[in-house]
N, C-alpha and C positions, 0 to 999 in steps of 0.2 A: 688812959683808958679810952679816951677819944679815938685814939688811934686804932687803937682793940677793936672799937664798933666800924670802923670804917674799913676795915681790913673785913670783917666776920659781913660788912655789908656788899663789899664787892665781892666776897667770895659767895655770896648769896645770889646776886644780880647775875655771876657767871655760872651758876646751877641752872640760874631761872632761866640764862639766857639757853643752856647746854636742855634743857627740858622743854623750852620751847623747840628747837631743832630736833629734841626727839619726837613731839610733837606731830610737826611737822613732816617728819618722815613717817610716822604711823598714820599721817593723814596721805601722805604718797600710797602708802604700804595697800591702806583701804582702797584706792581709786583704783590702783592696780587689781585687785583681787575684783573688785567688784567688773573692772574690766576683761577681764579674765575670767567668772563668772556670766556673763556675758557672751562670751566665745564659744563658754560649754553648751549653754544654750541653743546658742548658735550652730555649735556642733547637733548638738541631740536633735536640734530641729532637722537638721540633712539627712542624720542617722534613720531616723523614722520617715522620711520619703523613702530614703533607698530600700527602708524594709518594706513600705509600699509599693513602691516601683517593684520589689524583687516579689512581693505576691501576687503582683497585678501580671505578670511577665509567666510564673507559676502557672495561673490561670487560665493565662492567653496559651501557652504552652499545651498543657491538657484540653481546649478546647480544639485546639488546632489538631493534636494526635486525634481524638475523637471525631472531628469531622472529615478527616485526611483516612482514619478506618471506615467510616460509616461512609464514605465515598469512594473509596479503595473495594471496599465489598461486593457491593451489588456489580461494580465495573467487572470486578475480574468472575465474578456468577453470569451476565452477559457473554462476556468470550468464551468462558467453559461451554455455554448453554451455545451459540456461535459455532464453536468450536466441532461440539458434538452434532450440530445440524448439517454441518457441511463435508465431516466424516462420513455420517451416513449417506449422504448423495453420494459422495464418492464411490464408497462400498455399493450403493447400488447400479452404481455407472459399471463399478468392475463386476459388477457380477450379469449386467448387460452384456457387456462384451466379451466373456467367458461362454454365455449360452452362445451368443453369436462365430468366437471360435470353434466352439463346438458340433455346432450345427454345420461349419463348412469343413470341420473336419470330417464330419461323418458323408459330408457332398463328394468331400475329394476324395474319399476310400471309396464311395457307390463309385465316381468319374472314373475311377482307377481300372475299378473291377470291370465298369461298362467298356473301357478302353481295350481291358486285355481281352475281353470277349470280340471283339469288333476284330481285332487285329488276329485272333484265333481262327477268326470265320474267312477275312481273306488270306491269311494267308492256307488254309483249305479248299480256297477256288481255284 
């Protein structure tokens, strides 16, 4: 019976030992996850910059269309406004030099008429 209990006590001692190692491993298993826990953290912490950063950029983006329009506007109302001022000297340049053709064209039909009158009269002498 001696025997019996010494047999029934190493087969105990190698449970306890086989439960210690699992132990053991559940005590790995823990560090791990909590390290890995960690990570996620770690992770979610970046996540939520980038979603900051990507609002922040969002932002910068519509203010930049907004002052890039609101500076775009008035510019190109300037050259129209330009645009249209320098039109009009033009037109009034051409419409100067219009009466001005006009006016020696009406010189050169009088010159014309004065000429064949002249040349009328000598050749009558």
């Amino acid at each position: 019976m001696e025997d019996t209990l010494k047999q029934i006590l190493n087969e105990l001692q190698k449970v306890n030992q086989r439960m210690d190692g699992m132990e053991n491993r559940m005590d790995g298993f823990d560090k791990r996850f909590d390290g890995n826990e960690k990570h996620m953290i770690g992770f979610q912490k970046r996540f939520d910059n980038i979603d900051k950063d990507l609002t922040e950029l969002k932002i910068g983006q519509e203010q930049l269309k907004d002052s890039t329009i609101n500076r775009v506007g008035p510019y190109i109302e300037a050259v129209a406004k330009h645009i249209d001022v320098r039109f009009d000297e033009v037109k009034e340049t051409l419409e100067d030099q219009q009466r001005v053709i006009d006016t020696l064209a009406v010189r050169s039909v009088k010159h014309e008429s004065e000429i064949k009158e002249i040349k009328q009269i000598l050749n009558n002498q």
